[in-house]
N, C-alpha and C positions, 0 to 999 in steps of 0.2 A: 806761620809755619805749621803749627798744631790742625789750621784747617786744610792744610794742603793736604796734611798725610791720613786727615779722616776722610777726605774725599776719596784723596787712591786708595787709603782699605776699604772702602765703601764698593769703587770700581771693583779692586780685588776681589771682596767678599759678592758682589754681584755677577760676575763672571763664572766665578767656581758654578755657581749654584746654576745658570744658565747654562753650564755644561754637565750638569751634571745625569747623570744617565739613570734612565729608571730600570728598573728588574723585575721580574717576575717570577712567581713560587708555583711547581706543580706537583702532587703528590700521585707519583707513579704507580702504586701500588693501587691508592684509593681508587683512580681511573680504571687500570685493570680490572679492579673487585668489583667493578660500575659496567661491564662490557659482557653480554653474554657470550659473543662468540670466543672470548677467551676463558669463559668456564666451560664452555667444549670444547674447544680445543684442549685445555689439562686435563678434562674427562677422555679426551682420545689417548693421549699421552701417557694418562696412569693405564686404561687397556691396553694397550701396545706393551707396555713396560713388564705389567704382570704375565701378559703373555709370553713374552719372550723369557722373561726369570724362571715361568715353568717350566719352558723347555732346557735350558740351562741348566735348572736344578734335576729335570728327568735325566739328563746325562749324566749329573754329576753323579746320581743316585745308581747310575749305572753301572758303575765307575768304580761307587766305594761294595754296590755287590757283587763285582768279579775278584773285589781284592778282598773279600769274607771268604768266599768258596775255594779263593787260591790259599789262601792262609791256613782253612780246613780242611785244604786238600793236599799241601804241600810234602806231608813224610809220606804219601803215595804217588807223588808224581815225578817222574825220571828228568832228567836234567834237559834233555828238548823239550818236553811237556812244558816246565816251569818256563826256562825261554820264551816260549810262544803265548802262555797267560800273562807273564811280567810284561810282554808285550801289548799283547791286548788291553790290558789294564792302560797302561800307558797311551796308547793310543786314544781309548773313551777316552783320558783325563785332559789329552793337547785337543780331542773334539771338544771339549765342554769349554778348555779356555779359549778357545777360534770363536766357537760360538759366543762367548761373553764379548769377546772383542768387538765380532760381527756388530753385537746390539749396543753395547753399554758403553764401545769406546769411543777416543776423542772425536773420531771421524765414522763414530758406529750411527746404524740405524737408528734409535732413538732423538742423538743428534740432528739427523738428517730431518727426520719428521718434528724435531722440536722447530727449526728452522721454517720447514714448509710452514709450520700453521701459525706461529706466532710471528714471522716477521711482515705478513702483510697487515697484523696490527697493530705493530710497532710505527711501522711505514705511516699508515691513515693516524697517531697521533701525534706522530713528528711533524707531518704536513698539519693538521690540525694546531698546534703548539706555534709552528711556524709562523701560521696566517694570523693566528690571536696576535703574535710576539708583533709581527710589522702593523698590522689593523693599530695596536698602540703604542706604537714605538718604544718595545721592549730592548735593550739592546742583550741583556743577559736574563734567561731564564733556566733556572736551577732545580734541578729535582730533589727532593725533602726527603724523600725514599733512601736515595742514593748517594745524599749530602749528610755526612755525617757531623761536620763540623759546624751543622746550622743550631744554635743554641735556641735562639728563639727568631721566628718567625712573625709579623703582621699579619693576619687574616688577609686582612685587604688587603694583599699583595699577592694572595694565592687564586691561581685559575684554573685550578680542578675542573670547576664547575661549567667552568669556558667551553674549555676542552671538552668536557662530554658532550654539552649541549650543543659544538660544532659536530660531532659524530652522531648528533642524532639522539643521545639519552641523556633523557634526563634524571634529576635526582632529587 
């Protein structure tokens, strides 16, 4: 009896382990920091971004000096006068917020061009990640950037290094 049931926890315990699935660890960020087209690319990105804040902040600046002058000027201006600057004013201030929208919102320009320039390198390390995962029969590969709840990690089980050197760079 005793050897029957070491044999089936034997089967049991040999089965698990034959099934059992390997993984793989890639550090997203490290990758990134390893790819020069994506430090130009954020070098486009921070120029577009400052560019377009200047002009955002030139309106705004426009903005807050029609509402100096009106403020300086208001116990000599007649009640259509005042009307037509409280207007003005008002109008530069919905230009400045259009224009922030334009650039900075969910679906602003910025956006747009973050999109264009980093997702065709996103694209070439998914497909890179991919082809390492099947080449070793990875069944799950996790990113360590983006994993927060990964305590500790194996070296040997991380393919950074993979990864790059599919794309071309090494490290």
């Amino acid at each position: 009896m005793k050897k029957s049931l070491l044999i089936l926890f034997t089967l049991f315990a040999v089965s698990i382990t034959a099934n059992a699935q390997k993984f793989a660890l890639i550090d997203m960020e490290y990758i990134l920091e390893n790819i020069p087209a994506y430090e130009r690319a954020n070098e486009q990105l921070e120029q577009a971004s400052r560019q377009w804040q200047s002009e955002v902040e030139k309106i705004s600046e426009e903005a807050k000096t029609l509402y100096k002058n009106y403020q300086s000027q208001i116990a000599s201006l007649s009640e259509t006068q005042r009307g037509k600057k409280e207007e003005e004013i008002v109008a530069k201030e919905k230009s400045a917020a259009e224009l922030r929208r334009k650039y900075f919102g969910p679906e602003g320009e910025l956006y747009k061009k973050r999109e264009s320039l980093m997702q065709p390198i996103q694209d070439e390390i998914y497909n890179a990640v991919k082809e390492i995962a099947t080449q070793n029969g990875y069944a799950v590969v996790v990113d360590r950037a983006s994993a927060s709840s990964i305590i500790f990690a194996s070296p040997s089980i991380d393919v950074s290094n993979e990864v790059l050197a599919k794309l071309g760079y090494s490290n």
